[in-house]
FIKOLZA-1660 file (N, C-alpha, C; in steps of 0.1 Angstrom, whole numbers, plus 5000, padded with zeros to 4 digits):
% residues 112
   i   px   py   pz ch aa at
   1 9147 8773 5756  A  X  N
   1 9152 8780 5767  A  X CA
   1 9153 8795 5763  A  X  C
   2 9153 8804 5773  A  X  N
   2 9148 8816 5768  A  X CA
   2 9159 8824 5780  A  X  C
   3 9168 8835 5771  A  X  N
   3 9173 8840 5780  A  X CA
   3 9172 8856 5779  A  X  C
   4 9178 8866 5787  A  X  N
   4 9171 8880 5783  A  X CA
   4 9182 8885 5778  A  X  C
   5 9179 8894 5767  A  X  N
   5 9190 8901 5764  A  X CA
   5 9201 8903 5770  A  X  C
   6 9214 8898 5761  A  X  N
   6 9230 8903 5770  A  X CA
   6 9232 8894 5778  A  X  C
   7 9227 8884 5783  A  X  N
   7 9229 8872 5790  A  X CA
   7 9243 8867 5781  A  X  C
   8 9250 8859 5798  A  X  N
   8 9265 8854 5789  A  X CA
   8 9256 8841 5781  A  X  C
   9 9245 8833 5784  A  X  N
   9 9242 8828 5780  A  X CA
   9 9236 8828 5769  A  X  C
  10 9232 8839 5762  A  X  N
  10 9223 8844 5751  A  X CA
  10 9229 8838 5737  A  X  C
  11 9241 8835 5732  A  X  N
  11 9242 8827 5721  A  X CA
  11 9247 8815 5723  A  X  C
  12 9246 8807 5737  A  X  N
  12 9251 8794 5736  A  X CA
  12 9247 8788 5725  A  X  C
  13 9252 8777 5726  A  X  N
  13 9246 8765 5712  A  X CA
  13 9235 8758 5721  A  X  C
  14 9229 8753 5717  A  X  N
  14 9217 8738 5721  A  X CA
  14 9222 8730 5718  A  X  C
  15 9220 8714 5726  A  X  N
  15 9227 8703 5718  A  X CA
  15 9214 8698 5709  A  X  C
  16 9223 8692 5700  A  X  N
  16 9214 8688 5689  A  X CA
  16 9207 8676 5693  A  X  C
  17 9189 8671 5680  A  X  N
  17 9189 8662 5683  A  X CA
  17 9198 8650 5680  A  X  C
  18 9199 8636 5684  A  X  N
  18 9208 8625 5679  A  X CA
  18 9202 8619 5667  A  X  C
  19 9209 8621 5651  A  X  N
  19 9203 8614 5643  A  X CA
  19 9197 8596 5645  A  X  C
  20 9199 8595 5657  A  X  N
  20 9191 8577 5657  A  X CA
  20 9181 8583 5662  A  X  C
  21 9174 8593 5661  A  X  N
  21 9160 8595 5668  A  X CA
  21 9153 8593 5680  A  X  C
  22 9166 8590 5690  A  X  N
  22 9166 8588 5702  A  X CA
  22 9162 8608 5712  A  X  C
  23 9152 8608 5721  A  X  N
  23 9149 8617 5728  A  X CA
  23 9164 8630 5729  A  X  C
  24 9165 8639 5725  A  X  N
  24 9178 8646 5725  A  X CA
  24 9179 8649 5745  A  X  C
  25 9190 8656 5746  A  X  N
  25 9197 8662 5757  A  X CA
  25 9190 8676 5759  A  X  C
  26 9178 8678 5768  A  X  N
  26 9174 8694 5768  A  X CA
  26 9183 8703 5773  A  X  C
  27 9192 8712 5769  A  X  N
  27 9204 8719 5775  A  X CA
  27 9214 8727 5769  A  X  C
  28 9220 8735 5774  A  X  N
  28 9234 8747 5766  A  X CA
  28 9244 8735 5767  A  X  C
  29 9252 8735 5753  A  X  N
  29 9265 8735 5754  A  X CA
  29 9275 8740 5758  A  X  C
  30 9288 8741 5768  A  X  N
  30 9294 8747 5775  A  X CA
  30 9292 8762 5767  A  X  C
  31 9292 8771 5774  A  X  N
  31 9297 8785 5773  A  X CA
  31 9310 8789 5770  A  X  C
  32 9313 8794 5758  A  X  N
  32 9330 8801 5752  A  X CA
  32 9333 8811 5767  A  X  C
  33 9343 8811 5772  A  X  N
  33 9348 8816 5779  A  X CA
  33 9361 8827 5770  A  X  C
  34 9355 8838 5773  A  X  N
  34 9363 8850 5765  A  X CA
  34 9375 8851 5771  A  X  C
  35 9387 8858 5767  A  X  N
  35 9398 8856 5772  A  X CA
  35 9398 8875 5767  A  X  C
  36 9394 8881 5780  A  X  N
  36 9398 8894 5780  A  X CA
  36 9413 8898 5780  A  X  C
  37 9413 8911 5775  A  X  N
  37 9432 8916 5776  A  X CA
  37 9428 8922 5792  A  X  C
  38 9439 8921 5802  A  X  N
  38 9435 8928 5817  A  X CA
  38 9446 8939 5811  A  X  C
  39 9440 8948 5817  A  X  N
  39 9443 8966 5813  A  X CA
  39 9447 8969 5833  A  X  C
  40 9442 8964 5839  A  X  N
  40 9445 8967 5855  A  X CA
  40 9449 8955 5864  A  X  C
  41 9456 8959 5873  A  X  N
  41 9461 8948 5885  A  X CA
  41 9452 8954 5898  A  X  C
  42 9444 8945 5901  A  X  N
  42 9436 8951 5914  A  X CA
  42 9451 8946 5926  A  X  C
  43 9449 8951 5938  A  X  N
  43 9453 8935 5950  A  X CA
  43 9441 8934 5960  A  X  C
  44 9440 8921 5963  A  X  N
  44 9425 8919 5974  A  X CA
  44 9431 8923 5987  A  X  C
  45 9421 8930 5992  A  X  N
  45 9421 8938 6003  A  X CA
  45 9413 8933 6012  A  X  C
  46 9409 8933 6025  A  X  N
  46 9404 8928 6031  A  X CA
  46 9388 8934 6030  A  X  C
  47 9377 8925 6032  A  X  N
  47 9367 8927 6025  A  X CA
  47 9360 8927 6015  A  X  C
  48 9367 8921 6003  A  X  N
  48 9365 8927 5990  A  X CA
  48 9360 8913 5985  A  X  C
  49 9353 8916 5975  A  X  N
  49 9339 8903 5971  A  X CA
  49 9339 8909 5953  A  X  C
  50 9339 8898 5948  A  X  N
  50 9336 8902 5931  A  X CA
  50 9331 8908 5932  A  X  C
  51 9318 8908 5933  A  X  N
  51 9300 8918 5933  A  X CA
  51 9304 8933 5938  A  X  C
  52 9312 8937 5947  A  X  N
  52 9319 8951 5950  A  X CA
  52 9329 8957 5940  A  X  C
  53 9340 8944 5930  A  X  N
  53 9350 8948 5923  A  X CA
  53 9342 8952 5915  A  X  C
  54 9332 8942 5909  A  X  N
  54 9329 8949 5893  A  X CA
  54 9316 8959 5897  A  X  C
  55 9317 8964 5907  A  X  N
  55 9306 8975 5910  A  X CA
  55 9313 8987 5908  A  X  C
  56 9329 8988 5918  A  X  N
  56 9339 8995 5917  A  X CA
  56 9344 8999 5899  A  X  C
  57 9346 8989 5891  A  X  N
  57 9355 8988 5880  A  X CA
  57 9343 8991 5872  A  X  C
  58 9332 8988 5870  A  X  N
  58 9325 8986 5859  A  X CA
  58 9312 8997 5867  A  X  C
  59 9312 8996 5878  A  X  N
  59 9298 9003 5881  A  X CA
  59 9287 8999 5877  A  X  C
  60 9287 8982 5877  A  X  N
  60 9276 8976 5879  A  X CA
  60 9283 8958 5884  A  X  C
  61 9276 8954 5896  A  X  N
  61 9280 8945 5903  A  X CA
  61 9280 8930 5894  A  X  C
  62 9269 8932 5887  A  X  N
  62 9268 8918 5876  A  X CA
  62 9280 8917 5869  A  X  C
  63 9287 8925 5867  A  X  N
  63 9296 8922 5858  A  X CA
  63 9315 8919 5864  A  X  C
  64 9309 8913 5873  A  X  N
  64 9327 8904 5882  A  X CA
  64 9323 8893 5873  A  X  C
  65 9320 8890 5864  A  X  N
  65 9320 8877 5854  A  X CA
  65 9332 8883 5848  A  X  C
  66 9334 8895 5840  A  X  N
  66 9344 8896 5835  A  X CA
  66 9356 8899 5837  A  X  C
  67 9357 8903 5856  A  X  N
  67 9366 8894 5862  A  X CA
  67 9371 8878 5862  A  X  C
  68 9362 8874 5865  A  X  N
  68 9367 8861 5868  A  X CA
  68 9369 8855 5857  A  X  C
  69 9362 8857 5843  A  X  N
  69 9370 8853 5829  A  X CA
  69 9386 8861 5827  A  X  C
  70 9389 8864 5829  A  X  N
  70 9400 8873 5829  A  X CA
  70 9411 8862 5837  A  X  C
  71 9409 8861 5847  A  X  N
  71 9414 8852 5855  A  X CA
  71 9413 8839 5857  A  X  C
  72 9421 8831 5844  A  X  N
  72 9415 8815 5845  A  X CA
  72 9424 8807 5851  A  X  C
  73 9433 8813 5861  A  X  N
  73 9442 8806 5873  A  X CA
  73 9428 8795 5882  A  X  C
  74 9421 8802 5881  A  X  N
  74 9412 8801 5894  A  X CA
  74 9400 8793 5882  A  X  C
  75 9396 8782 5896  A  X  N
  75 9386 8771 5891  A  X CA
  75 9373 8779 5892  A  X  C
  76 9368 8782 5907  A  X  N
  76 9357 8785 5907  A  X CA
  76 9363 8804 5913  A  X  C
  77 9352 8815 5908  A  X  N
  77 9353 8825 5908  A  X CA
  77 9360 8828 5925  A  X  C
  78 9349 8824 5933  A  X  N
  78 9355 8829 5949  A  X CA
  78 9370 8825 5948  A  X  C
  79 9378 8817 5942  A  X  N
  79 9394 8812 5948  A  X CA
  79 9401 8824 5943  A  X  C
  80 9394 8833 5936  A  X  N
  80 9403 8848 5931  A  X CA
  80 9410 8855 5942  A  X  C
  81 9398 8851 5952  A  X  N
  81 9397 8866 5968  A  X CA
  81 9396 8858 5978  A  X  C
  82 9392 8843 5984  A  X  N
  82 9395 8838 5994  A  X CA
  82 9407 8829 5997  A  X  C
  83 9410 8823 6004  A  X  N
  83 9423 8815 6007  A  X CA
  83 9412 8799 6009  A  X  C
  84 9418 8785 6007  A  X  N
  84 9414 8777 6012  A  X CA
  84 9418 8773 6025  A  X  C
  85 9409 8765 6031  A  X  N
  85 9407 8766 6047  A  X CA
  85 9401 8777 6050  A  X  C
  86 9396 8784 6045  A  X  N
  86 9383 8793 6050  A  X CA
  86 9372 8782 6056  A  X  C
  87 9366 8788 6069  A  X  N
  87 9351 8776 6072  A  X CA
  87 9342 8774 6063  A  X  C
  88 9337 8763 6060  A  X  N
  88 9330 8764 6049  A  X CA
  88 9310 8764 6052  A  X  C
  89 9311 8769 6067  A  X  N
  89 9293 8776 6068  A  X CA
  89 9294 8785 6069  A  X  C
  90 9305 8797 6070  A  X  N
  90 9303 8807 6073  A  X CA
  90 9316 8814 6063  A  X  C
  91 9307 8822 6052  A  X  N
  91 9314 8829 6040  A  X CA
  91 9323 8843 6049  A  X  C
  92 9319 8845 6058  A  X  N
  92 9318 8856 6064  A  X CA
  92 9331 8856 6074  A  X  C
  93 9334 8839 6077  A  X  N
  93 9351 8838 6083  A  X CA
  93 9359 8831 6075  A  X  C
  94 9355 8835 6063  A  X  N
  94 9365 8833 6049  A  X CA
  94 9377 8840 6053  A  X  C
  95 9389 8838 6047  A  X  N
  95 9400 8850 6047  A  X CA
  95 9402 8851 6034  A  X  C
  96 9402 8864 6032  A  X  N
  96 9406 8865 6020  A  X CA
  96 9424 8865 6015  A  X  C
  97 9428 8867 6002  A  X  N
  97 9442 8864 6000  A  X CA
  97 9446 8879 5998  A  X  C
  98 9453 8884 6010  A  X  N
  98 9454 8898 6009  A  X CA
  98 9470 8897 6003  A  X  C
  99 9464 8905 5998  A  X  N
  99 9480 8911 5982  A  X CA
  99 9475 8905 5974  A  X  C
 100 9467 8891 5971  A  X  N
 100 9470 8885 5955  A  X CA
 100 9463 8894 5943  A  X  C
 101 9472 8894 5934  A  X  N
 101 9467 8902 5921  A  X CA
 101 9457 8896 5918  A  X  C
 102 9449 8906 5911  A  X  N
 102 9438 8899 5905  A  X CA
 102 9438 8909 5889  A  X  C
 103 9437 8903 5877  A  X  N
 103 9435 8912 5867  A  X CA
 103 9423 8917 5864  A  X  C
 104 9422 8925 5864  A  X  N
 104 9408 8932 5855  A  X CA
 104 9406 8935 5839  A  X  C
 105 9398 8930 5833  A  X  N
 105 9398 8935 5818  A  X CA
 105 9390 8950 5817  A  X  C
 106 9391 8953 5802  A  X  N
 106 9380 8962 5801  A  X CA
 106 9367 8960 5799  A  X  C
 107 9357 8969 5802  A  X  N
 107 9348 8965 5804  A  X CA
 107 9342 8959 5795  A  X  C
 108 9345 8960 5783  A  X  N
 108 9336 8951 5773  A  X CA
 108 9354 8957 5756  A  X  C
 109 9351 8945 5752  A  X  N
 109 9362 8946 5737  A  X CA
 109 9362 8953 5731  A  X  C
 110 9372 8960 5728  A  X  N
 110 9373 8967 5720  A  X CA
 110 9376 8963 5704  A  X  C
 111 9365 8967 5698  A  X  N
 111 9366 8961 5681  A  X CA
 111 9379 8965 5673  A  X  C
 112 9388 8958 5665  A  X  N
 112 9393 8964 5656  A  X CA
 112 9389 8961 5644  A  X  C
% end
């Protein structure tokens, strides 16, 4: 499997073959989920979508991943900024959770 530089996926593990010589599993082993320090408190406002936060915070949209690692309250990334019982064909009469905090890390670790 081939990923491009910087990918969160770029040093997963592979699973191994099974020493009984049985066909292995083609695939990543879960992904380490980083546990950023959050340096900021956003609150969701109405309209507001990861892909705009980390456009806003980071000044590039790809990176609301490190949002939503930041924030491991939440199962799947969207439950950061929508409420459930949103309709579910139409993203667009979502409601979002206006006031809930959301943490932001920095943009990438700082080494010591």
């Amino acid at each position: 499997m081939a990923f491009f530089k910087g990918s969160y996926y770029e040093t997963t593990a592979v699973f191994e073959p099974p020493e009984d010589g049985t066909k292995p599993f083609r695939g990543l082993r879960g992904r380490t989920i980083p546990q950023p320090e959050p340096i900021l408190e956003h609150s969701v406002g109405v309209g507001d979508r990861l892909d705009q936060l980390g456009q806003n915070f980071y000044a590039n949209p790809r990176d609301w991943r490190r949002i939503a690692d930041c924030n491991t309250d939440a199962i799947f990334p969207e439950d950061l900024i929508y409420a459930e019982g949103g309709h579910p064909d139409a993203l667009e009469l979502a409601t979002e959770k206006l006031g809930k905090t959301v943490l932001v890390p920095r943009r990438r670790e700082v080494r010591r």
